[in-house]
C-alpha positions as CSV (number, residue, x, y, z in Angstrom):
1,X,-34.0,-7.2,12.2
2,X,-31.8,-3.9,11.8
3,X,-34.5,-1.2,10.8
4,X,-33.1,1.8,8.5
5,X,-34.7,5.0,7.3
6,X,-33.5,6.4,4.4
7,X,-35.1,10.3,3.5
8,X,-33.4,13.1,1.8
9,X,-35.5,16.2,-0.6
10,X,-37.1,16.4,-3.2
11,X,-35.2,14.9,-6.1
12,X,-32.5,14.0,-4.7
13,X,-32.5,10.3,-5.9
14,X,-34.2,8.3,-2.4
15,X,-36.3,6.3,-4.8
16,X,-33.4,4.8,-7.0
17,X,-30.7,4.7,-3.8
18,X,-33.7,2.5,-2.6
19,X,-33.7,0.5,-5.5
20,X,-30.2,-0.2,-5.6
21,X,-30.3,-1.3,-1.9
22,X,-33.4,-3.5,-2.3
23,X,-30.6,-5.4,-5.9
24,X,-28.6,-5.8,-2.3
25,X,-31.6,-7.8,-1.0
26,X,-32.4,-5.3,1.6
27,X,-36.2,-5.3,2.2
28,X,-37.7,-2.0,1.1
29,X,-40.9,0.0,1.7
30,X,-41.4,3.3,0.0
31,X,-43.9,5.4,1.8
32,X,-44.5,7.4,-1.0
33,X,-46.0,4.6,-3.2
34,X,-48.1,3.4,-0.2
35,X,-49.2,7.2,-0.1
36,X,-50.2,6.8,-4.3
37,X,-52.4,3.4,-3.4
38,X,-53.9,5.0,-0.6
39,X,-55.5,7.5,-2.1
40,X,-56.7,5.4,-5.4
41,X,-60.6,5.6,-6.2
42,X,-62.6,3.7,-3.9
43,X,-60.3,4.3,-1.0
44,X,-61.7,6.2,2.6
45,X,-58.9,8.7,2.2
46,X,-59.9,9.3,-1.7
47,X,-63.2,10.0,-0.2
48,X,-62.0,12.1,2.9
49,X,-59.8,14.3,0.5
50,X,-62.8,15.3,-2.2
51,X,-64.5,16.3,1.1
52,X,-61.5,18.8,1.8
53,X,-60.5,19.8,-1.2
54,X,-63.3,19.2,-4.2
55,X,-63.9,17.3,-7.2
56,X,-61.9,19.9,-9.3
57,X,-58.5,18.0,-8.4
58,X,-59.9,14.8,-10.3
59,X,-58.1,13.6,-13.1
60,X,-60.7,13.0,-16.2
61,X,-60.7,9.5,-15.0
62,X,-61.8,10.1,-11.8
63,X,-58.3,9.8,-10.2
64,X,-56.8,12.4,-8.0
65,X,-54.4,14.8,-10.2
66,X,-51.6,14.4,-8.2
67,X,-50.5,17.3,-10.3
68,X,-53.5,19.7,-9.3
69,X,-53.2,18.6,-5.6
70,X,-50.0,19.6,-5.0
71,X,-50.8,23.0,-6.7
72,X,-52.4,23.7,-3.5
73,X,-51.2,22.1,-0.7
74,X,-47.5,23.6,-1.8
75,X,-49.2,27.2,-1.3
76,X,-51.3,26.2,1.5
77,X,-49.9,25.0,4.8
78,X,-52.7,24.5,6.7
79,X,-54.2,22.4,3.7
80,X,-50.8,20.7,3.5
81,X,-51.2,19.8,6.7
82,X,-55.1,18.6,6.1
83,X,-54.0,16.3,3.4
84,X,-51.0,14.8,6.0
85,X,-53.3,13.9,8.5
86,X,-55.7,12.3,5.9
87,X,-53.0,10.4,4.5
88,X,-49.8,9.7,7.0
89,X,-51.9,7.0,9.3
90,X,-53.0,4.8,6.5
91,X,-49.2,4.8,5.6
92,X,-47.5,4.0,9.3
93,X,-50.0,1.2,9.4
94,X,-49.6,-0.2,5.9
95,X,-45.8,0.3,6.4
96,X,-46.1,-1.4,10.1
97,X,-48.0,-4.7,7.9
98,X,-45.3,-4.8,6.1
99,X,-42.2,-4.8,8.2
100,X,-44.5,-7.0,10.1
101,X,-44.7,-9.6,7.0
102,X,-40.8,-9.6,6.6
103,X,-40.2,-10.3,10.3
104,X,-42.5,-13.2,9.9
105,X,-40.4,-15.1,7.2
106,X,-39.2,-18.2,8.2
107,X,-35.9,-18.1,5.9
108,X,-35.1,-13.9,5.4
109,X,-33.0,-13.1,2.8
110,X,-31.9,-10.0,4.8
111,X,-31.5,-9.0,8.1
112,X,-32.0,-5.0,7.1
113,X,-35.4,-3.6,6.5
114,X,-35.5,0.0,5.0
115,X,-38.4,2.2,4.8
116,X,-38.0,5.7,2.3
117,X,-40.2,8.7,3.4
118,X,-39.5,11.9,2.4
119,X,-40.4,13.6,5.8
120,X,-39.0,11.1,8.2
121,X,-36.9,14.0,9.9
122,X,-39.8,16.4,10.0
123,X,-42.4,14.1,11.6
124,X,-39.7,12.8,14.1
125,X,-40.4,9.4,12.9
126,X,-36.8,8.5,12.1
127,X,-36.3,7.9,16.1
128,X,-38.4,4.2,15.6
129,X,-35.0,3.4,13.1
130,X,-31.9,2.2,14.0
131,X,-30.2,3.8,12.0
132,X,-31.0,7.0,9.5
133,X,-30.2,7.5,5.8
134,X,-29.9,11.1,4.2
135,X,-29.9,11.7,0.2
136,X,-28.0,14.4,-0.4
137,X,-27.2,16.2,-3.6
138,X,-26.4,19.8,-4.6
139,X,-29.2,22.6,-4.4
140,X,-28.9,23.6,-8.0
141,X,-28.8,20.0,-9.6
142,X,-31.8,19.3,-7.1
143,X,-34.0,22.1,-9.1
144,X,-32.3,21.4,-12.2
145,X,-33.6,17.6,-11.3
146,X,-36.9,18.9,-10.2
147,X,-37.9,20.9,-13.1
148,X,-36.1,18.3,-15.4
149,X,-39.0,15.4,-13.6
150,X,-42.1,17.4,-12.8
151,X,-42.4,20.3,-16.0
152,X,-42.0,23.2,-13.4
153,X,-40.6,26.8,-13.4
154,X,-37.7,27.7,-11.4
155,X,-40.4,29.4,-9.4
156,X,-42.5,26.4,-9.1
157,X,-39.1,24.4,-8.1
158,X,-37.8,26.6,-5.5
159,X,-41.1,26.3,-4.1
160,X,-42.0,22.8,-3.7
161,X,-38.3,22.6,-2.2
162,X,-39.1,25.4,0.3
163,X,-41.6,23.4,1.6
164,X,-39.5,21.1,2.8
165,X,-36.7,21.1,5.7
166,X,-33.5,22.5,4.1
167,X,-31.3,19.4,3.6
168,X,-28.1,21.0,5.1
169,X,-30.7,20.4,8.6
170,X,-31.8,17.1,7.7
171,X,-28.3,16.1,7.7
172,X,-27.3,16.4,10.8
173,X,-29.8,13.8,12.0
174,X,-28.6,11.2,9.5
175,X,-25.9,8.3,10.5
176,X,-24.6,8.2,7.1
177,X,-25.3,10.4,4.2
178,X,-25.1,9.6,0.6
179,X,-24.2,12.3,-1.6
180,X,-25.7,12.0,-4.9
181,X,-24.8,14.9,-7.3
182,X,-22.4,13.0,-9.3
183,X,-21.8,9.6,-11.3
184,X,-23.8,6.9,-10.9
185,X,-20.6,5.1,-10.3
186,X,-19.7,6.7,-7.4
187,X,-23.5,6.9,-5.8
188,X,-23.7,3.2,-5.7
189,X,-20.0,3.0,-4.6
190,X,-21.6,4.6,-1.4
191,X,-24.7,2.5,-1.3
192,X,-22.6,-0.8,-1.2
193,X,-20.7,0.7,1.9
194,X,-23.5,1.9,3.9
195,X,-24.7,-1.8,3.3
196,X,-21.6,-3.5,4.2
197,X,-21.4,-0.9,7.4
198,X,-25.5,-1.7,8.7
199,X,-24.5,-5.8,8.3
200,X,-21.7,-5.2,10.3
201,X,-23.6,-3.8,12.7
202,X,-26.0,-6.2,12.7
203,X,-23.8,-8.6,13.6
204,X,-22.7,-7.4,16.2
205,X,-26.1,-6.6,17.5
């Protein structure tokens, strides 16, 4: 099966560019919901990260305040880091189960797996994909988006984006990009040709 990555920033849209690819029948994993399981009560990592980082992140029902988290690991590189290394192998190997389940199906309904992580480029793990996907939209609607979503100040904004690689970088690993700072319309104009483009490809495979 053809294997895609598909990344971008921060709110730039990955999530629904990856839901109107799975409407194609592409099979989709998001890495970021694996990452929200994997750190549910009851978890090892839920346990490894109130070692690191305290009970004072809990929510009042006991589950991690994603909210609070983030609050330090966006200040805190080396914490940043602490949390990645808690959290990033349980991912690869639920994400590896997975793309492990699809190739297993007798009848496929796709011959395209994608798999969304928001630091594909930075990890180097977009080199396992065929093929690599970049989100793209415009800096200002991005922390217009971001503080739209999340609650933040600009200030909080600029700096969860500033933790991440600037996009006009993570572009120039991708094999297509999808700009999406416009219509609807037009965004999922460019989803049904990057689709039509990775068939073709796999058919010629």
């Amino acid at each position: 099966m053809l294997k895609v990555g598909l990344t971008g920033g921060i709110a730039c849209g990955k999530s629904h560019i990856l839901r109107e690819f799975h409407k194609l029948g592409v099979y989709t994993i998001d890495a970021d919901e694996i990452a929200h399981r994997a750190i549910l009560p009851d978890t090892s990592a839920y346990s490894e990260i109130l070692d690191c980082f305290g009970k004072d992140i809990l929510a009042p029902d006991d589950t991690i305040d994603r909210k609070k988290l983030g609050r330090i690991i966006f200040s805190d590189e080396p914490a940043r880091q602490q949390l990645n290394e808690i959290v990033h192998p349980r991912v690869r190997q639920e994400e590896a189960r997975l793309t492990s389940d699809f190739e297993a199906e007798e009848e496929p309904r796709s011959p395209i797996i994608m798999v969304d992580a928001a630091l594909m480029v930075e990890t180097g793990s977009y080199r396992k994909y065929d093929f690599l996907i970049v989100v793209y939209c415009h800096p200002r609607i991005q922390l217009r988006r971001l503080m739209s979503r999340e609650g933040f100040s600009e200030e909080q904004a600029m700096q969860r984006i500033g933790s991440q690689m600037p996009l006009m970088d993570k572009i120039r690993y991708a094999d297509y990009i999808i700009e999406n700072s416009s219509r609807l319309s037009e965004t999922h104009d460019q989803v049904k040709h990057v689709f039509t483009e990775l068939v073709i490809h796999w058919e010629d495979r």
